[in-house]
Z-matrix of the N, CA and C atoms (Angstrom, degrees):
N
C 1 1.441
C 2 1.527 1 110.71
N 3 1.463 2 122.23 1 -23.43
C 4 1.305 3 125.62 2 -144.22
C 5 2.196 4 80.80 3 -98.02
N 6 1.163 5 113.70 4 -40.84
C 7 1.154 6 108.59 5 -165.70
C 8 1.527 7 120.24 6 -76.31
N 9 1.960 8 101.69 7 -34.69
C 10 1.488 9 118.61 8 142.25
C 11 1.596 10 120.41 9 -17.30
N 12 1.500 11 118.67 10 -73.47
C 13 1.784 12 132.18 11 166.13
C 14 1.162 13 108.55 12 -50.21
N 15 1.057 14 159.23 13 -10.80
C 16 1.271 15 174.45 14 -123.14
C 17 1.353 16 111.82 15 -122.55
N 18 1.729 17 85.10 16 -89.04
C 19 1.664 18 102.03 17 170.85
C 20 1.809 19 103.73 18 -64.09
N 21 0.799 20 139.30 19 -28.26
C 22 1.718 21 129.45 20 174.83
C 23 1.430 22 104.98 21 -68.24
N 24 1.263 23 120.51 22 -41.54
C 25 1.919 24 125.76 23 -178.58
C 26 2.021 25 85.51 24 -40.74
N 27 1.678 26 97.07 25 -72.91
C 28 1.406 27 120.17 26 -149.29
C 29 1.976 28 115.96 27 -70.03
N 30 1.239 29 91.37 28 1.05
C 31 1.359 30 104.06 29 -178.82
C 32 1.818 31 116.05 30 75.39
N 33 0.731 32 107.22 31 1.28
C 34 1.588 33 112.39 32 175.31
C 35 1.827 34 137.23 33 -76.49
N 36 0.965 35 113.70 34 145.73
C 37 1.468 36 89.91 35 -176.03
C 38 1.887 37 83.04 36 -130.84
N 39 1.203 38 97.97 37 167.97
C 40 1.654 39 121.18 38 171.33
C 41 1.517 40 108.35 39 -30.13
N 42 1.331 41 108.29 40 -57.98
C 43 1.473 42 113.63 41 -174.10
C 44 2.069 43 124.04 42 -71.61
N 45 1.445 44 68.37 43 4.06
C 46 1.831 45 74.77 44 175.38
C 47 1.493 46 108.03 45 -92.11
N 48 1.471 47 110.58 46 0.31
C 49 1.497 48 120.78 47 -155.28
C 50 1.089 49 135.17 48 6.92
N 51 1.257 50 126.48 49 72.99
C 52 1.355 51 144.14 50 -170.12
C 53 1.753 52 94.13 51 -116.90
N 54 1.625 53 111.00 52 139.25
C 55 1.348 54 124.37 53 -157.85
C 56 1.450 55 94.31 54 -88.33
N 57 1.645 56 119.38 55 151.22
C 58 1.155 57 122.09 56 -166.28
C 59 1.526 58 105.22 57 -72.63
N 60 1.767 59 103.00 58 -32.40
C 61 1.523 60 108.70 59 -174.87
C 62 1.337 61 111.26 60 -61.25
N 63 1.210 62 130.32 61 15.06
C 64 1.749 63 131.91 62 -159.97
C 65 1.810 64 100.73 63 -132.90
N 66 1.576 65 91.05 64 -33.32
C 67 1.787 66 86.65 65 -178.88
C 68 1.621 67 102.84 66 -85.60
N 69 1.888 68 116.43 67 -26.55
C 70 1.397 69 120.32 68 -177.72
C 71 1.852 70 112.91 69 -58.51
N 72 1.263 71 110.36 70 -33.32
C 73 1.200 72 127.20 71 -170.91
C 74 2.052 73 110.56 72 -86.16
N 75 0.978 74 78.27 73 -27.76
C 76 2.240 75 90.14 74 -179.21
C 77 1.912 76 89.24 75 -64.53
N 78 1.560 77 107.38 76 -42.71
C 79 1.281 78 86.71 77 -165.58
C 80 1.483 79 104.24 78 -90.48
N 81 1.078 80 121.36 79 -24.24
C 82 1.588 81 144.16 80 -173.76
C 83 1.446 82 126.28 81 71.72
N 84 1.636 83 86.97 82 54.43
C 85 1.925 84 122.88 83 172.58
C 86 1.511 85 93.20 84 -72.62
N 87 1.254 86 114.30 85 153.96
C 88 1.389 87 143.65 86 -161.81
C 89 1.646 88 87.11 87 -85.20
N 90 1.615 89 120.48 88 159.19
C 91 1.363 90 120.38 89 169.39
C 92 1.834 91 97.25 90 -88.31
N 93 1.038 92 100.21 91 161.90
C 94 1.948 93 116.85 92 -150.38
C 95 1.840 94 79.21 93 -66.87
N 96 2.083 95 112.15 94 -52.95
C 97 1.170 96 102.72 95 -174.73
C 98 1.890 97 137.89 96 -48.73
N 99 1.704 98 80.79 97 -11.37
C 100 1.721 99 85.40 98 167.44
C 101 1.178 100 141.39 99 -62.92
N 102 1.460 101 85.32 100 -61.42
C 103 1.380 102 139.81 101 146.51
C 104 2.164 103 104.63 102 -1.14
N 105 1.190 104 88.04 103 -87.17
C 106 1.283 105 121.17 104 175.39
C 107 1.671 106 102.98 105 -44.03
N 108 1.307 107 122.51 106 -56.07
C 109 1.166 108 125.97 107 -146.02
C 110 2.465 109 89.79 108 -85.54
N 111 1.444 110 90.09 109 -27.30
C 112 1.588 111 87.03 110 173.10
C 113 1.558 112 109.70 111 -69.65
N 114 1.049 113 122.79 112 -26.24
C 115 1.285 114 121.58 113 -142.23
C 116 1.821 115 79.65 114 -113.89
N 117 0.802 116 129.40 115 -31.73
C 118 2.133 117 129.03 116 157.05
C 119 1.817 118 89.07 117 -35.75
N 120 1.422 119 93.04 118 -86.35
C 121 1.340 120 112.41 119 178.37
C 122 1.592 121 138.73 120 -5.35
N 123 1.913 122 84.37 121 -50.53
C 124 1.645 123 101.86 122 -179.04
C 125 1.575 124 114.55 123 -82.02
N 126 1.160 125 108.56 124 -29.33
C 127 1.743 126 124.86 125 152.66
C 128 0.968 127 107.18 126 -57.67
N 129 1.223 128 152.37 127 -76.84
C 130 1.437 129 143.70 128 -127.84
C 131 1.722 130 102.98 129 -67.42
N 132 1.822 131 90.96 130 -44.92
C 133 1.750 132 101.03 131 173.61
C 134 1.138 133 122.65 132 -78.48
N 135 1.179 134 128.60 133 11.24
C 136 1.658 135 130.91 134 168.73
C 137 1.140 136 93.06 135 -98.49
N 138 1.339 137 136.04 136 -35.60
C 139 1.245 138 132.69 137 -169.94
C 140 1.392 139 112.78 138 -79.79
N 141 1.072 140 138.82 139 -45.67
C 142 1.281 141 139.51 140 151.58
C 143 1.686 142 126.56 141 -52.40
N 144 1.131 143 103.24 142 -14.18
C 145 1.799 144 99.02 143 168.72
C 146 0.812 145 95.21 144 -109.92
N 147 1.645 146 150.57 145 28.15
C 148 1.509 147 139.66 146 157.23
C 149 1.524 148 102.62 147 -90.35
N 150 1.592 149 102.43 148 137.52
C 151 1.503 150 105.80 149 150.44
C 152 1.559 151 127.27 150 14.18
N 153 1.356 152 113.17 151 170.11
C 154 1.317 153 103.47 152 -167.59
C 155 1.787 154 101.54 153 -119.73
N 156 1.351 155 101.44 154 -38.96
C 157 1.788 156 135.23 155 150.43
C 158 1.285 157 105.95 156 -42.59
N 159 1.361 158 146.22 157 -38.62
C 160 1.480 159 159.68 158 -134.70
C 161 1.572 160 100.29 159 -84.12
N 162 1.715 161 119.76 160 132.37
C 163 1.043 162 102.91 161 -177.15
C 164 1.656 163 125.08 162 -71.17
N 165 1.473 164 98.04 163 -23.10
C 166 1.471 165 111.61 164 162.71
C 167 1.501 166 125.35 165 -42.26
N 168 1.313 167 116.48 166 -66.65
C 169 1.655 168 118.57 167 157.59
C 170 1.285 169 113.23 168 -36.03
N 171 1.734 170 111.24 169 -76.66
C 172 1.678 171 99.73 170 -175.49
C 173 1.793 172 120.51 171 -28.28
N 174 1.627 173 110.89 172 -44.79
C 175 1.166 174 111.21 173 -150.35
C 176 1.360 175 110.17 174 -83.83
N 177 1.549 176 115.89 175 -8.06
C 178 1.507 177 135.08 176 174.63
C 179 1.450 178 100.48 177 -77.80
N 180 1.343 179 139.43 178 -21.28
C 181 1.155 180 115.67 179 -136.97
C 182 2.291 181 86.42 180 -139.24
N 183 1.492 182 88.40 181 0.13
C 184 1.669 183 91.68 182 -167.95
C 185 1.610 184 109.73 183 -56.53
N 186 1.270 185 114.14 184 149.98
C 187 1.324 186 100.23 185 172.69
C 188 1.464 187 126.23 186 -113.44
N 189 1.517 188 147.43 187 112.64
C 190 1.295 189 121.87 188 -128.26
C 191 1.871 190 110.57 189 -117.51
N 192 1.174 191 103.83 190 122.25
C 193 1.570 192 122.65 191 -154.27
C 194 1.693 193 98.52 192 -39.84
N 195 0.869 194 162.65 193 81.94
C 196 1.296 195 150.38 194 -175.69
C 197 1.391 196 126.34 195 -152.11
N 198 1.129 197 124.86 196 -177.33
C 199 1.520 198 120.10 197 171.20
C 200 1.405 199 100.34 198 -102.28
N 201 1.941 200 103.88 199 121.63
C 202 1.578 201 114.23 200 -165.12
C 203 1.890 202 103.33 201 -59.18
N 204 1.168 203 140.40 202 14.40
C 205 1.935 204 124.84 203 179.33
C 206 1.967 205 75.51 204 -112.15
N 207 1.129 206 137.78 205 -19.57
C 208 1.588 207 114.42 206 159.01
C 209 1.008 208 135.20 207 -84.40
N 210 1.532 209 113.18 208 -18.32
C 211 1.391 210 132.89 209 157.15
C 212 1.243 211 139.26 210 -46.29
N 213 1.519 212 141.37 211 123.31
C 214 1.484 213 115.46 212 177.57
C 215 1.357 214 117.81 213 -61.35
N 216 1.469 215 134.03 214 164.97
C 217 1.366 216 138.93 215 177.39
C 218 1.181 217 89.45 216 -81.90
N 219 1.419 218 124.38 217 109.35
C 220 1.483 219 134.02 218 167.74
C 221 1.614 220 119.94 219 -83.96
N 222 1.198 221 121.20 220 -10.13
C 223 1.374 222 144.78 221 -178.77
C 224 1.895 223 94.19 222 -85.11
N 225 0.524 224 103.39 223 -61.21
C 226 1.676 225 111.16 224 -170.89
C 227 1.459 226 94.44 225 -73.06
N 228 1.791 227 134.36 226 -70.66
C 229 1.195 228 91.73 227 177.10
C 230 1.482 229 144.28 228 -88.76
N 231 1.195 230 103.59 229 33.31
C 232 1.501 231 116.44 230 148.33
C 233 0.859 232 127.02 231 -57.83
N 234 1.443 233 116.87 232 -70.98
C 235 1.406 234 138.74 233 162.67
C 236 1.909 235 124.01 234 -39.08
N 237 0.992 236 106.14 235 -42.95
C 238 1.275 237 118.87 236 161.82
C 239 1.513 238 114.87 237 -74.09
N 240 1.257 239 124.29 238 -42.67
C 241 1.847 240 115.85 239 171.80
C 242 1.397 241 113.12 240 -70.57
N 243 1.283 242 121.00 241 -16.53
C 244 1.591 243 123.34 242 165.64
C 245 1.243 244 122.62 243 -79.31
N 246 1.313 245 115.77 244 5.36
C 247 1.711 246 124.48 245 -174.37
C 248 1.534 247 122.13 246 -117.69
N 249 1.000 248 104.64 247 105.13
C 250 1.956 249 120.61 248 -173.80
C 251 1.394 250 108.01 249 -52.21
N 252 0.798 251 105.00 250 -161.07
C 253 1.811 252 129.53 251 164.99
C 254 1.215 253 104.32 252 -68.01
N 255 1.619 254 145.25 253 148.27
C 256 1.042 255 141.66 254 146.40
C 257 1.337 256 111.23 255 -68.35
N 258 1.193 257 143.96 256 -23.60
C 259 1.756 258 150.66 257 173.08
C 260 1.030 259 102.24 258 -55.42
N 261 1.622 260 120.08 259 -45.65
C 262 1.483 261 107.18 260 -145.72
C 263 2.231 262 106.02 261 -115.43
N 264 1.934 263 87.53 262 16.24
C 265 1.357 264 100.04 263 171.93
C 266 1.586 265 128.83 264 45.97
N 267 1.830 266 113.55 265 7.72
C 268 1.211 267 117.89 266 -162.75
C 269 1.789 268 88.14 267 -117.90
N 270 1.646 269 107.30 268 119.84
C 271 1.449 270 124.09 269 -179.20
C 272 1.435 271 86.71 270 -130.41
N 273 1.344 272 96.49 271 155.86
C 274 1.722 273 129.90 272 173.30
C 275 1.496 274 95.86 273 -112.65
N 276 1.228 275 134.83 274 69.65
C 277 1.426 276 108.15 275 146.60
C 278 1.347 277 131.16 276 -140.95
């Protein structure tokens, strides 16, 4: 929807085919993957100032019975949910 307003700001429609990453940047909107990676971010720290009892904590911290090559790399996305935007230079780690 957000990229929809965009192209209406800029006068464009679909058929002018001009890439969204070109109209995101005219205005100098964040790429969506940033986006995303702040909003990881804004979780990770709610999740860590919750309780310790909290099912949220437990479920950050679960460890999952398996053979680790079926397992997700839980190390990495740790590491990756602690990491902001590079734009906006603000990391938790």
């Amino acid at each position: 929807m957000e990229t929809k307003m965009l192209r209406w700001m800029v006068g464009v429609t679909r058929m002018d085919r001009i890439r969204n990453d070109a109209i995101r940047q005219k205005f100098g909107v964040a790429p969506i993957a940033y986006e995303m990676r702040e909003a990881r971010l804004r979780w990770h720290d709610h999740v860590l100032r919750g309780k310790e009892d909290s099912i949220r904590k437990i479920g950050l911290n679960f460890e999952v019975g398996v053979h680790p090559d079926l397992a997700l790399d839980q190390e990495r996305w740790r590491h990756d949910s602690g990491t902001a935007d590079p734009a906006t230079k603000w990391d938790k780690r």
